[in-house]
N, C-alpha and C positions, 0 to 999 in steps of 0.2 A: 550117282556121284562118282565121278573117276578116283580113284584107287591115290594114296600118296606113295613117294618114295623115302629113304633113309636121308634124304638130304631136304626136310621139312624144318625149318628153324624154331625151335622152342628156345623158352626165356633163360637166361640166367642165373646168378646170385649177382652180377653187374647191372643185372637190369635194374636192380633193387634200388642203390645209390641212385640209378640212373633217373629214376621216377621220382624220388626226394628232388633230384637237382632241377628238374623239369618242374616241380610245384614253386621250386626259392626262385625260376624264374619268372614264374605267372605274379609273383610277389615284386620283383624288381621292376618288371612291365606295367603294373598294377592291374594287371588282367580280374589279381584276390585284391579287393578292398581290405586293411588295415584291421578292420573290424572282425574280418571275417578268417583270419590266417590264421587264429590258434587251435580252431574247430575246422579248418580244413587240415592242415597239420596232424591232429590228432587223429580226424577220418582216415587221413591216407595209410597212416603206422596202423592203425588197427585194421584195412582192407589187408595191408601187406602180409601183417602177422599169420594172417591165414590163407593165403595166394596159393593157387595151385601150379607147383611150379615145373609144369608141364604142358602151358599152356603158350601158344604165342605170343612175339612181342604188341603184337597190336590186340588183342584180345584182352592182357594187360593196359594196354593203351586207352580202350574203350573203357574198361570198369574206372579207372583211375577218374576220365576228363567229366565220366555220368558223375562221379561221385563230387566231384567239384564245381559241376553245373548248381548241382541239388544245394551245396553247400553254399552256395552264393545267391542263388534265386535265379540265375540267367542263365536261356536256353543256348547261347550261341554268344560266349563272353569275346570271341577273334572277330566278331564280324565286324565291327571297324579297320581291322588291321588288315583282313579280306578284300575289303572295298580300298582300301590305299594301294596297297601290292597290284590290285588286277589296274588301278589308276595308272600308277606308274609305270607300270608294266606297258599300258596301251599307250601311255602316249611316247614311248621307245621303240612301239610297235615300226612306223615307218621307216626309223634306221634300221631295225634288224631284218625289214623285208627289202629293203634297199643291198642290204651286206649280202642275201642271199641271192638276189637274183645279178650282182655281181660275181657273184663266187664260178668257180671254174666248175665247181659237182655243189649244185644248190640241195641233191639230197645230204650229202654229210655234212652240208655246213645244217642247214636246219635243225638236222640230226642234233648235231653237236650244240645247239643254241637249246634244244629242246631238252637236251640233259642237263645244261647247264643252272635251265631256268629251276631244278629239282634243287638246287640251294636253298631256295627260300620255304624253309623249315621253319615252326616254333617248338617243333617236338623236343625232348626230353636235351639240354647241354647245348646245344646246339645255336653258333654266332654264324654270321655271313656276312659277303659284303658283295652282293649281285654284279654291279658292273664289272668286279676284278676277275669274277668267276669265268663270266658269259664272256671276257675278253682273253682271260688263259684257255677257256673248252675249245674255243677254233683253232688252235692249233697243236693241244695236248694230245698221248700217244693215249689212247685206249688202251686199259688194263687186260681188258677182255674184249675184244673184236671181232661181233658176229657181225658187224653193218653187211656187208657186202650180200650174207647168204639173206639177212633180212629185208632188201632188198630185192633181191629173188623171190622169194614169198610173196612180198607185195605186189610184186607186177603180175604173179599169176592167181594172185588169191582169188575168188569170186568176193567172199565175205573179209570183213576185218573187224574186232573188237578193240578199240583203244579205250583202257581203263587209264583212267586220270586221277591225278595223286593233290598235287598242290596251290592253292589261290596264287596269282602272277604268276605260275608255274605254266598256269592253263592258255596265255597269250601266249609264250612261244610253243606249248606243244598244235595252237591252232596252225603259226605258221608253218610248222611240220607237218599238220594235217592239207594244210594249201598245199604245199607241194610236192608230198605223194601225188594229191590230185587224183583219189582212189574215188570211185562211184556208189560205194557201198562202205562207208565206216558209220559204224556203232558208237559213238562214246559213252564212256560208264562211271557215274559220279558218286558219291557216297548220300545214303537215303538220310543224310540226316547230318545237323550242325555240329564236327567234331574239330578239336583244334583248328588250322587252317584249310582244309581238308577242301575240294573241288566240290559242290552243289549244285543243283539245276540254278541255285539264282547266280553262281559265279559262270557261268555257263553264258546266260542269255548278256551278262553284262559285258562280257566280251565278245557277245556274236558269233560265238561258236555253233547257236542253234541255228544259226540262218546257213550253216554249210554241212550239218553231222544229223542225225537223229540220235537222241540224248534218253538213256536209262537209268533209270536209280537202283544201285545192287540193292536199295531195302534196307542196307546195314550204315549204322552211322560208325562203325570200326573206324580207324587212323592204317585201312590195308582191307584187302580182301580175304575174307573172312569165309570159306565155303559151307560152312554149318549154319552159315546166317544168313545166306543172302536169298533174295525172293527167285520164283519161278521164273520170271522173264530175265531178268541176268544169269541164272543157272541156263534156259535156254539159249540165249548168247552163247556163254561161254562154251558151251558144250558141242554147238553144231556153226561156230564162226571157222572159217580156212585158217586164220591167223590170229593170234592174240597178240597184241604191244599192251606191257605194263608198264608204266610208269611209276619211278620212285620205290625208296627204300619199303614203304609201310606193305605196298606191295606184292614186292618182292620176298618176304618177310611174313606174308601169309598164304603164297601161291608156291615159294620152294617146295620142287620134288611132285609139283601137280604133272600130268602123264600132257596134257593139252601143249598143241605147239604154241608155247609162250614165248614171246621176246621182250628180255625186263629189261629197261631201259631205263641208269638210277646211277647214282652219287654215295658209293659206300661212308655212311655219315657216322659209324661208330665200330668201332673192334671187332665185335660180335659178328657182324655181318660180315665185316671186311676179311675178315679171317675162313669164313663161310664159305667164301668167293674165290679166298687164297688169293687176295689183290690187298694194297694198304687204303687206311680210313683216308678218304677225302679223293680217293681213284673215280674215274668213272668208265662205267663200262658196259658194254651192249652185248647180253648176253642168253643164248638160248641153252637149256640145260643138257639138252638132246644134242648137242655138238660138241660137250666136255669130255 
C-alpha cells in the first residue's frame, strides 16, 4: 500500500449538517418513502452521535447511504435516476461529439466536457443544471491547470487507469476516453450500488465496455477508498504509468496518495475547495506532484 501524505482529506464538523442535508434531500426527491423518514432520521443522528471523526468524506459517505439502503429495504434506491442521467446524457452524445471534433484542440475541449459532466451529483446539498455547466466548462479558465503536462503523460504512458466517478457523468468521460484514443485504458467503477456512483451495469449501458476493459475497485464507497478496495484494482492502481481520477468523491479519498494521479473534478463544497485553495464550484485538473 503506497505511504499517504499530510494533504489526505478527513471529515469535518461541516460534514455533519452536510449529511442531514443530503438525507432532507433523499426526502424531497422521494428517494425515503414517507413511511420510512422518522426511522431513517433517527438512524442517521445516532450513526452521527458516534462518527469517528477522522475518517474521510466518502468513508462517512458509505456508512450513511448502507444505513439508509437497510432502512428502506432497497439495495440501489438512484438507479432510476441512473438510467435517466446516462439516457440523456446519450442521446446529447452526438452533439458533444460533433462540438469536439469541431473544436481547434479536441483534447481540452473533451477534457473540459468531461469535467463538466462531474455536475451531475446527488451527493450531500448539491443542485445542478447540466446543460449551463457543460456550456460555461468550454470556455472557463481552469482553477488549477495541469491539462497540458497530463497530456504529456498520456501520449507516452504504456498503461492508464481512469477511475469513474458519476452515472451521465460516464458518457462524456467515454468521449474523453475516444479521443485520447489511448490502447491500453483500464476503467474503474465502484463494486457496488452507492448513490449515483458509476457501475459495471452503467458502464455497459453506455458502451463504454465495447472500447475500455472495466474493473470493480470491490468497494461500493461514493470515492476511492484504499483500505477497501480488492486485489485487482490495488494492482491497477499500483503498477498503471498514469492514473486520471475523476470527480470530487475521489479526489477526497486519494488526496496525498504518492501514485501519478491526475484528479480531474468540480470543487462541489468549501471543504474541498479550500483543500485545493480554488473556490466551490471551480474546476480543475490537477496533479498533486506539480503543486
Amino acid at each position: 500500500m503506497q505511504s499517504r501524505t499530510s494533504n489526505q482529506i478527513k471529515m469535518t464538523y461541516d460534514c455533519i449538517p452536510c449529511a442531514i442535508g443530503s438525507l432532507l434531500k433523499l426526502f424531497k426527491n422521494g428517494v425515503v418513502p414517507q413511511s420510512k423518514q422518522d426511522e431513517s432520521v433517527r438512524a442517521l443522528l445516532k450513526y452521527l452521535s458516534e462518527i469517528d471523526l477522522n475518517q474521510s468524506p466518502p468513508e462517512l459517505g458509505r456508512e450513511m447511504h448502507e444505513l439508509i439502503r437497510h432502512v428502506i429495504d432497497n439495495p440501489d434506491p438512484y438507479y432510476h435516476i441512473k438510467q435517466k442521467y446516462n439516457l440523456d446524457l446519450l442521446e446529447k452524445y452526438p452533439t458533444f461529439k460533433d462540438v469536439v471534433n469541431r473544436s481547434k484542440n479536441p483534447f481540452q475541449t473533451a477534457m473540459r466536457l468531461a469535467i463538466a459532466g462531474n455536475i451531475i451529483d446527488f451527493g450531500p446539498n448539491h443542485d445542478f443544471n447540466v446543460d449551463e455547466t457543460i456550456k460555461n466548462a468550454l470556455n472557463a479558465t481552469l482553477s488549477i491547470d495541469h491539462s497540458e503536462s497530463l497530456k504529456t503523460e498520456i501520449d507516452k504512458a504504456n498503461s492508464i487507469l481512469y477511475i469513474a466517478d458519476n452515472a451521465g457523468e460516464i458518457v462524456l468521460d467515454r468521449l474523453f476516453i475516444e479521443t485520447i484514443d489511448h490502447n491500453n485504458i483500464t476503467l474503474a467503477v465502484r463494486g457496488g450500488p452507492i448513490i449515483n456512483d458509476v457501475t459495471e451495469d452503467d458502464v455497459r449501458q453506455v458502451g463504454l465496455d465495447e472500447i475500455t476493459n472495466t474493473i470493480s475497485s470491490g468497494d461500493n464507497s461514493p470515492g476511492t477508498i484504499m483500505t477497501r478496495v480488492n486485489k485487482e484494482f490495488e494492482s491497477f492502481f499500483h503498477n498503471s504509468d498514469l492514473i486520471i481520477s475523476k470527480g470530487q468523491g475521489n479526489y477526497e479519498g486519494l488526496a496525498g496518495n504518492t501514485q501519478n494521479i491526475y484528479f480531474m473534478l468540480m470543487a462541489k463544497c468549501d471543504h474541498v475547495a479550500e483543500h485545493l485553495g480554488v473556490k466551490t464550484g471551480d474546476l480543475v485538473v490537477v496533479n498533486e506532484h506539480l503543486q
